[in-house]
C-alpha positions as CSV (number, residue, x, y, z in Angstrom):
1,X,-25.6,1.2,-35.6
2,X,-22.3,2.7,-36.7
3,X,-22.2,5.0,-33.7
4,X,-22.6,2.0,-31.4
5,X,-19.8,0.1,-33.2
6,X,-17.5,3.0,-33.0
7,X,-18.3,3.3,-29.3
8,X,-17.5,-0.1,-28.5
9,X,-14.4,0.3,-31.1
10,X,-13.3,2.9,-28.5
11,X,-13.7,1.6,-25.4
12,X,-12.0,-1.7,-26.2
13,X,-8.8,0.7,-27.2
14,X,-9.5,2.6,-23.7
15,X,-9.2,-0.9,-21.9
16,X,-6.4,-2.1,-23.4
17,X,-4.7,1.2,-23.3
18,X,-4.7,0.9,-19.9
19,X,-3.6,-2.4,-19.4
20,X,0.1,-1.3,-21.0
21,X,2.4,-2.0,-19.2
22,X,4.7,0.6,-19.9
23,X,2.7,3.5,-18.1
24,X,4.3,6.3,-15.8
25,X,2.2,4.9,-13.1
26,X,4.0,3.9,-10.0
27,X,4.1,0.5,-9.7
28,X,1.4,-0.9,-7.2
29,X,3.5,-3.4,-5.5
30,X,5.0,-3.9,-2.0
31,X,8.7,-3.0,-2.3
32,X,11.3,-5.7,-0.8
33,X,8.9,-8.4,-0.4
34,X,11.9,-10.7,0.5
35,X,13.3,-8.7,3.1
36,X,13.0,-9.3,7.0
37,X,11.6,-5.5,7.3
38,X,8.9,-6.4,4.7
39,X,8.0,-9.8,6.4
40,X,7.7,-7.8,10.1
41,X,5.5,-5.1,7.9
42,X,3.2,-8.0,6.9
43,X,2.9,-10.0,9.6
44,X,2.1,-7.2,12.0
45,X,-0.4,-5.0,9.5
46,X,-2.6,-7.7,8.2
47,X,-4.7,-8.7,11.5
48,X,-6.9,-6.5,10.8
49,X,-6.6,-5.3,7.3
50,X,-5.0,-5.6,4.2
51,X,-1.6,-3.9,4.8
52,X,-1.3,-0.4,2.5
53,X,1.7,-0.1,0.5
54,X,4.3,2.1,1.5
55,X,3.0,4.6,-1.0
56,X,-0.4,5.4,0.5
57,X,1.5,8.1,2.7
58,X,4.4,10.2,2.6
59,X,7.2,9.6,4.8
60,X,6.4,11.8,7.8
61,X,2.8,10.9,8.2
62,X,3.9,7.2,8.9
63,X,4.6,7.5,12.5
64,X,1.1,9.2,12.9
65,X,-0.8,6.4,10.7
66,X,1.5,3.5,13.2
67,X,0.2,5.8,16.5
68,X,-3.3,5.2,14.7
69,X,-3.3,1.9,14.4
70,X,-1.9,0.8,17.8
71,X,-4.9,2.6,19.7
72,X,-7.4,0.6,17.7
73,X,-5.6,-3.0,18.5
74,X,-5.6,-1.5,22.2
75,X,-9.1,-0.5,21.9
76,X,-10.0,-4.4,20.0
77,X,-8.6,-5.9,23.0
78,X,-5.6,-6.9,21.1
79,X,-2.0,-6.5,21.9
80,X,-0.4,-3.6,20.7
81,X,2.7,-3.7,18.0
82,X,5.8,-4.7,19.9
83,X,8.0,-1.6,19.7
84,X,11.1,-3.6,18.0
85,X,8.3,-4.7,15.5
86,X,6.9,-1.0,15.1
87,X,10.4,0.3,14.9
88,X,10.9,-2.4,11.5
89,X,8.3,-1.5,10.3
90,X,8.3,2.3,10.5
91,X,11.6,2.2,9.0
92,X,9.9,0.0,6.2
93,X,7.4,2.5,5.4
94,X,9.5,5.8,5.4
95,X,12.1,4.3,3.8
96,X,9.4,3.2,0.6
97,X,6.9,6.3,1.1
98,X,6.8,9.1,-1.7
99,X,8.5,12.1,-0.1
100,X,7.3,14.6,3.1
């Protein structure tokens, strides 16, 4: 019975540990939510999925993930990113990605 107790005793601390909010882990947010770059980002990325944060990729694998993602609205029958659009929103993401 004491083990058990000290076990739960433990993983409550383990919860709660992670919930501080004062972590080194990098914060899981989309970055200038109220910019016009940002709202171009959303509105284009979220037909089909939730949009990934900038984050997910480093900077120079953006243009291959945006190359990626037109072929499968062409392929759905849907109509490809405009290219002023995909030029927003490539800037978006590079500009917020971790490094190369």
């Amino acid at each position: 019975m004491k083990g058990k107790a000290l076990w739960m005793i433990a993983a409550v601390a383990l919860m709660l540990g992670a919930c501080d909010s004062t972590s080194s882990r990098p914060q899981m947010d989309y970055p200038d939510k109220q910019s016009e770059a940002y709202k171009v980002y959303a509105r284009n990325c979220s037909e089909c999925h939730a949009p990934p944060l900038p984050i997910a990729h480093p900077a120079n694998q953006w243009p291959g993930v945006i190359a990626r993602m037109q072929q499968h609205l062409v392929q759905r029958s849907m109509a490809p990113i405009a290219l002023e659009d995909e030029l927003v929103l490539r800037d978006y993401l590079m500009q917020h990605a971790t490094g190369e």
